[in-house]
C-alpha positions as CSV (number, residue, x, y, z in Angstrom):
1,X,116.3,97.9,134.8
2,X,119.7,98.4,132.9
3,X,119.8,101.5,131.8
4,X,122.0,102.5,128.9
5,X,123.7,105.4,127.8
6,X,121.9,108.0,125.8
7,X,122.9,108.0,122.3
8,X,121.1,111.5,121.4
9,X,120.0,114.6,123.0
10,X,119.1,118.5,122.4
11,X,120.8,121.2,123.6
12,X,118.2,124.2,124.2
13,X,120.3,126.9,124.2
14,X,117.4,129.6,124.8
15,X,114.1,130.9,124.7
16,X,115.2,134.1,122.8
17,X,113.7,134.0,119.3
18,X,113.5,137.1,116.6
19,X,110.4,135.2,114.7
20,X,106.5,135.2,116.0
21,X,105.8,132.0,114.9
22,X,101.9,131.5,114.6
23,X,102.2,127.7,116.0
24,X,104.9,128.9,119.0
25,X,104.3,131.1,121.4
26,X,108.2,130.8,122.6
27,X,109.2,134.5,121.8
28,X,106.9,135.3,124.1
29,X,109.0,133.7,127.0
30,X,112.7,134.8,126.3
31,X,114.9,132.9,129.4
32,X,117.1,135.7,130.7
33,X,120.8,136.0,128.7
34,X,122.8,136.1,131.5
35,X,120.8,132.6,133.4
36,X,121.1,130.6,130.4
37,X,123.7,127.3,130.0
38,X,127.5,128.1,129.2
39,X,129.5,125.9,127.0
40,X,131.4,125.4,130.7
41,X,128.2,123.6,132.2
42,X,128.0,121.8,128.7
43,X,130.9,119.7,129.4
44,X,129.5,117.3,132.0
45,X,127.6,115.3,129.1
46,X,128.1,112.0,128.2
47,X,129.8,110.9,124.9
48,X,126.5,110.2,121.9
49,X,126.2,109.6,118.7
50,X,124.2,112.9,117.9
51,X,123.1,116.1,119.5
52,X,121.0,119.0,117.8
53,X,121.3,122.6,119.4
54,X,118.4,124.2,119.2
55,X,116.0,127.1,120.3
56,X,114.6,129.4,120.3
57,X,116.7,130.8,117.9
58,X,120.7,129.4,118.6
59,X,122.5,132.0,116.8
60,X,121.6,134.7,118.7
61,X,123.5,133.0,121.4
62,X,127.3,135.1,121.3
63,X,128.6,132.1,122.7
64,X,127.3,129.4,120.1
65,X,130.5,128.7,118.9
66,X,131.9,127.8,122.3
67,X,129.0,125.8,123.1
68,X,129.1,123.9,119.0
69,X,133.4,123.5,120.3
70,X,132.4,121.8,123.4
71,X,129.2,119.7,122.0
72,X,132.1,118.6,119.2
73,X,134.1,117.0,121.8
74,X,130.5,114.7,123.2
75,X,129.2,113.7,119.7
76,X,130.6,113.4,116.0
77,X,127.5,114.6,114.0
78,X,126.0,118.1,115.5
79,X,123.1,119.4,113.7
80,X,121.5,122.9,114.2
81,X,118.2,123.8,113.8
82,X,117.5,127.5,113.5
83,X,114.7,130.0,111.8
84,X,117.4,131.2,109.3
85,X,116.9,135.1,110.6
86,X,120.5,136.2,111.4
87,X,122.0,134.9,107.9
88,X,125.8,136.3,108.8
89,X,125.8,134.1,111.7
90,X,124.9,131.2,110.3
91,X,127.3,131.5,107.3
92,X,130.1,132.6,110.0
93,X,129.5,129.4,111.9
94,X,129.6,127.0,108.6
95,X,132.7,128.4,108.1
96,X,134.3,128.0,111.0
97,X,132.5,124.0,111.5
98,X,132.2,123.0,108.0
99,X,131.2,119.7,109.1
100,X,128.2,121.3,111.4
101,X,124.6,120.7,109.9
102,X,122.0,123.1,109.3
103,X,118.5,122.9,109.4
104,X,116.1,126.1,108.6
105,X,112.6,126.0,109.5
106,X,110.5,126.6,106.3
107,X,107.3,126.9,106.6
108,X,105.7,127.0,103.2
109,X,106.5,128.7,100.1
110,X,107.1,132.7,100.8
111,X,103.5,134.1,101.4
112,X,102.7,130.8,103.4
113,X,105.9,130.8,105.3
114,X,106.5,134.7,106.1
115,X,102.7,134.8,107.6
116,X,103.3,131.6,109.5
117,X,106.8,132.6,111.1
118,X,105.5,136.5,111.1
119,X,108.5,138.1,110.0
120,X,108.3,139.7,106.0
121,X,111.1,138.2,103.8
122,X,111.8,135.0,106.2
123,X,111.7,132.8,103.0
124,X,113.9,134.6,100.7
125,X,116.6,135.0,103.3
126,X,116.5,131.6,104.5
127,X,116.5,130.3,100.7
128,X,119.5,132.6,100.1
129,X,121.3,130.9,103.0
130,X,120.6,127.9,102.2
131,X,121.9,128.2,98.8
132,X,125.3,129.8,100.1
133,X,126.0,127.2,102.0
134,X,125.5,124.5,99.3
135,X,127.7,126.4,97.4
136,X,130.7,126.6,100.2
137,X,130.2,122.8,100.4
138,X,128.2,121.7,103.4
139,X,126.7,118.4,103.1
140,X,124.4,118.3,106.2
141,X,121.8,120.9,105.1
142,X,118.0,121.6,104.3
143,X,115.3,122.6,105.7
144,X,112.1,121.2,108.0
145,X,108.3,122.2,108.0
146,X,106.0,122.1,110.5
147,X,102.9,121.2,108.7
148,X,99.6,123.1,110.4
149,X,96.4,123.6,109.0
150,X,97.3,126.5,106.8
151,X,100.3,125.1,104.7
152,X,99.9,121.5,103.6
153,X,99.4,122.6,100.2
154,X,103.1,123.1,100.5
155,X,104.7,120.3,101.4
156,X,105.0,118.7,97.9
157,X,106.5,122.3,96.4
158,X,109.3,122.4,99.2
159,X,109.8,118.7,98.7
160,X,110.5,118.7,95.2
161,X,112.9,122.1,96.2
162,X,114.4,120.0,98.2
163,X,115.3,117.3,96.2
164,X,116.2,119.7,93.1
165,X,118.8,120.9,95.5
166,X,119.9,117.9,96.9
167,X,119.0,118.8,100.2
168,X,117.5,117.0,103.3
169,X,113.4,118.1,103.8
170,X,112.3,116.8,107.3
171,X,108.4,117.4,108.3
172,X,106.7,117.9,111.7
173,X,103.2,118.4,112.6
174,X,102.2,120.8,115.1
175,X,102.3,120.4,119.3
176,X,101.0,121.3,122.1
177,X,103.6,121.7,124.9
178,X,105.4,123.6,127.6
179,X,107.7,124.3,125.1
180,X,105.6,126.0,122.6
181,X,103.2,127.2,124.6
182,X,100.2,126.5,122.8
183,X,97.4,124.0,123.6
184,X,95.4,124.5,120.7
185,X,97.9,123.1,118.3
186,X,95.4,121.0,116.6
187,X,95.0,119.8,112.4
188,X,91.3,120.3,111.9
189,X,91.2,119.5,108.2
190,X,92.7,116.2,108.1
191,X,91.2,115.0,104.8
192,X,93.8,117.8,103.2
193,X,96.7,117.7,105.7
194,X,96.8,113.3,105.2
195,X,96.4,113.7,101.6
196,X,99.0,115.3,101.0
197,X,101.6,113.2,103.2
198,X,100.0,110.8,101.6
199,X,101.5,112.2,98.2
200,X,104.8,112.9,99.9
201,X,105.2,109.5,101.1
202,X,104.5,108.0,97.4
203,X,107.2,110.2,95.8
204,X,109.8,109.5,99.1
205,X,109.6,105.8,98.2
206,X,110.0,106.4,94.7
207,X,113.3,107.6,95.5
208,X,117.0,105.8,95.5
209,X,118.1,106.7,98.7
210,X,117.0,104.6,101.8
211,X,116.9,107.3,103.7
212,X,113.6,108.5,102.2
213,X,112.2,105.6,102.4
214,X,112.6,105.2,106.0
215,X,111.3,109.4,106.1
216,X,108.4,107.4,104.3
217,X,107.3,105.9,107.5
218,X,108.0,108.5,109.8
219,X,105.8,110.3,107.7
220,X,102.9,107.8,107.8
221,X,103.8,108.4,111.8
222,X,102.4,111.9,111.2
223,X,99.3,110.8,109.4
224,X,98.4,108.6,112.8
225,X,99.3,111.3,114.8
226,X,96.9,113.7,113.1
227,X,94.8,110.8,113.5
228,X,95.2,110.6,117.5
229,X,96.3,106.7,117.3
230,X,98.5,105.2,119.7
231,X,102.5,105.5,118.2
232,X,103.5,102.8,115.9
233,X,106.5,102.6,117.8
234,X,106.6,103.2,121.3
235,X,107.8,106.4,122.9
236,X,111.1,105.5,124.9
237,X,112.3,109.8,125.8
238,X,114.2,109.4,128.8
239,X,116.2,106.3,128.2
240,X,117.9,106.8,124.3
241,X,117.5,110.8,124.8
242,X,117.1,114.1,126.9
243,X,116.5,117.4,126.3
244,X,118.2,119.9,128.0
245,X,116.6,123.4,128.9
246,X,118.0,127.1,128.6
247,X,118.8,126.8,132.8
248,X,120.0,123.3,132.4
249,X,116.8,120.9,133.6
250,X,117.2,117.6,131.8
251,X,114.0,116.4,130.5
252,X,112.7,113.5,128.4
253,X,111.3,115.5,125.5
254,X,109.8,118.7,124.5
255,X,106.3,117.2,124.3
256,X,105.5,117.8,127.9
257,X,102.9,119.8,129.1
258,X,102.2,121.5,132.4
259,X,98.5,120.3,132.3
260,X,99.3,116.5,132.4
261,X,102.7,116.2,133.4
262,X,106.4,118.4,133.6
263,X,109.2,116.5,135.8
264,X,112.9,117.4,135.5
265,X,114.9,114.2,136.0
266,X,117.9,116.5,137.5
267,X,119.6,119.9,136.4
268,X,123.5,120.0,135.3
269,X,124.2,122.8,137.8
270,X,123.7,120.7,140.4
271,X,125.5,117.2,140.0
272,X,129.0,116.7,139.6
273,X,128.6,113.7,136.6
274,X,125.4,113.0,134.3
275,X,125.7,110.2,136.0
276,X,124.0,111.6,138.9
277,X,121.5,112.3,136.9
278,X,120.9,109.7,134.4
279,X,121.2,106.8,136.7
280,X,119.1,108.7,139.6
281,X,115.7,108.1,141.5
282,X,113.9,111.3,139.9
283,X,115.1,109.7,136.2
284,X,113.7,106.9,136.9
285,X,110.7,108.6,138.1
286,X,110.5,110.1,134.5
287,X,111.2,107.2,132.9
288,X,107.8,105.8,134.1
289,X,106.0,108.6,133.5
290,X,106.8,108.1,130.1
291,X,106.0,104.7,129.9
292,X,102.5,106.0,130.7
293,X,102.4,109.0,129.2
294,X,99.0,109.7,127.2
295,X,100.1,111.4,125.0
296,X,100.7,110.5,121.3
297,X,103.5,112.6,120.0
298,X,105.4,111.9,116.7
299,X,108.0,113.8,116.5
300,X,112.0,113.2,115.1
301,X,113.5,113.6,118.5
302,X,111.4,110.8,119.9
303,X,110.6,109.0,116.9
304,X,114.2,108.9,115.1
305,X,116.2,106.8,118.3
306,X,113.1,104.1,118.5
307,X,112.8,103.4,114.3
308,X,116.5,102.9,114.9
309,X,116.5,100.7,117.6
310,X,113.1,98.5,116.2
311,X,114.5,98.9,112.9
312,X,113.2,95.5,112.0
313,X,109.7,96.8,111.9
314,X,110.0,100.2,109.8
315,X,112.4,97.7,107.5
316,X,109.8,95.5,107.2
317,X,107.2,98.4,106.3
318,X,109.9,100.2,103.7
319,X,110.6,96.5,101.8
320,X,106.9,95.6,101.4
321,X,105.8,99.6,99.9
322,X,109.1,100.0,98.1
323,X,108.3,96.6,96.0
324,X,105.0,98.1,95.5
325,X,106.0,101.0,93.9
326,X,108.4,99.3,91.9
327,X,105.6,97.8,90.6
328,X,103.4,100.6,89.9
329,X,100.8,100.3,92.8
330,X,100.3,103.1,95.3
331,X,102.1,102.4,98.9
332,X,99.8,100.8,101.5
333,X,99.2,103.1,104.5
334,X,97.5,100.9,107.0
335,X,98.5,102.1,110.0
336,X,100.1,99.4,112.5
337,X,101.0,99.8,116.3
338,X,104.3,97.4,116.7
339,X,104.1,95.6,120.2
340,X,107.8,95.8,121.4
341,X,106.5,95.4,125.1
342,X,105.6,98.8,125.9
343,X,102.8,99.7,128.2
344,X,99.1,99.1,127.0
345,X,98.3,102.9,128.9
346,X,101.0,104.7,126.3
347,X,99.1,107.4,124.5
348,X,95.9,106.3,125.9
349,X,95.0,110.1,126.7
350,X,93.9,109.0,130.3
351,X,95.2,110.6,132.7
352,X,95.7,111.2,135.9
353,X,96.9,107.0,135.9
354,X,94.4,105.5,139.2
């Protein structure tokens, strides 16, 4: 198999986090401070096109902006996705990288989001922040929700937020995984939850900016998910991007669990190129592993690299329900799995394989 050179990845710079996130049991597992990656050990990655540091909670890393330095000199677009707590910080760091995205995790308007994320006044100060950095000037910034069974009813409120402020909005639905700890991440009342993505996919196609559209059909992603279908797209984590953990294990994705499957393909401390890693037995290993996977995951780190790469399929999708809003008529939410030649046993949920 020729294996090509990652063109995005996910710098987990700890397990430290200040929130108590209802849907992440992550604070719960800090990594010790003085075991975690340095920006040193970051410097054996390969050149990509993107790279999103990540958490925990990355500012309350002393170090981020050595680590955001070195990640500058491996990828042109950096994106960092934090819970908004240690405002200064963030504000600080926009200053100093005013190129750097920033995406705060929102989890509702303020009651919903303040009881999801368990920390009082979490909304207003990630609002505030938001807000200030719009006004210095950054262009990469907004904020994500993981959607659950207790905040749908705000998706469409943040949305329109959003879009007052000229801001990205990126959704999620909730996991189970290693990295979150939870197993019983599960939507129970669907008919509520799909209705309204359903909504939020109408009024993303109803926008100018292809962009949305294309969040459109990531968004119908989530709807199957919720449903437990097979992906539309196939998940290729592994071969276009790796995560890499607070003690530097290079994995496929955060979707792994310890109850199906967990298998490093190499750690950074111990090879002298990411070569040795990304071209070695144990990724390879992986690799199948994911091509087998049973699990159905839908989420931007997995999903994002393969829309791009089979763009001709979510094109296809965006063209046919953007002329049908044009003309008045609700989008068409069929859901579709694209064959691109993946394995029949992908997101099957059998597993061990026989």
């Amino acid at each position: 198999m020729n294996i090509q050179n990652p063109t995005d990845a996910s710098i987990i710079t700890t397990y430290r986090c200040p929130m108590r996130c209802k849907m992440c049991n992550i604070w719960e597992h800090p990594t010790e401070k003085s075991k975690e990656i340095t920006a040193k050990e970051l410097e054996i990655l390969p050149k990509m096109n993107f790279i999103n540091i990540t958490g925990g909670e990355p500012f309350i890393r002393d170090d981020l902006d050595e680590i955001i330095e070195v990640l500058y000199t491996k990828a042109p677009r950096i994106v960092i996705s934090t819970s908004g707590w240690f405002d200064d910080e963030v504000i600080k760091t926009a200053e100093k990288f005013p190129n750097i995205g920033i995406r705060l995790s929102i989890e509702g308007l303020s009651q919903s989001n303040d009881e999801l994320r368990g920390r009082d006044g979490g909304f207003d100060k990630g609002l505030k922040t938001l807000l200030e950095l719009k006004r210095m000037g950054l262009k990469d910034i907004g904020f994500g929700q993981t959607i659950s069974n207790k905040n749908s009813h705000d998706i469409l409120p943040l949305y329109e937020l959003a879009r007052n402020l000229d801001m990205e909005f990126a959704t999620a639905a909730f996991h189970n995984s290693y990295y979150f700890h939870k197993e019983d991440n599960v939507i129970t009342n669907k008919d509520e939850v799909e209705g309204n993505i359903e909504e939020l996919i109408y009024r993303l196609l109803k926008e100018n900016k292809p962009k949305s559209w294309f969040r459109a059909f990531f968004n119908l992603g989530l709807i199957n998910y919720i449903e437990g279908g097979k992906r539309m797209l196939p998940c290729e984590a592994g071969l276009v991007n790796f995560f890499v953990e607070p003690y530097g294990d290079v994995y496929p994705c955060n979707g792994l669990e310890d109850n199906l499957w967990k298998k490093s393909m190499g750690n950074i401390r111990d090879v002298e190129s990411f070569d040795d890693i990304w071209l070695s037995k144990d990724a390879e290993k992986v690799r199948e592993m994911v091509r087998t996977c049973p699990k159905n995951c839908w989420m931007v780190g997995t999903a994002s690299p393969v829309m791009k790469k089979y763009v001709k399929h979510p094109a296809s999708w965006v063209v046919k329900n953007k002329l049908r809003v044009l003309t008045g008529k609700k989008p068409c939410l069929d859901i579709k799995q694209y064959d691109v030649g993946q394995d029949s046993r992908q997101g099957d949920g059998q597993w061990p394989r026989k």
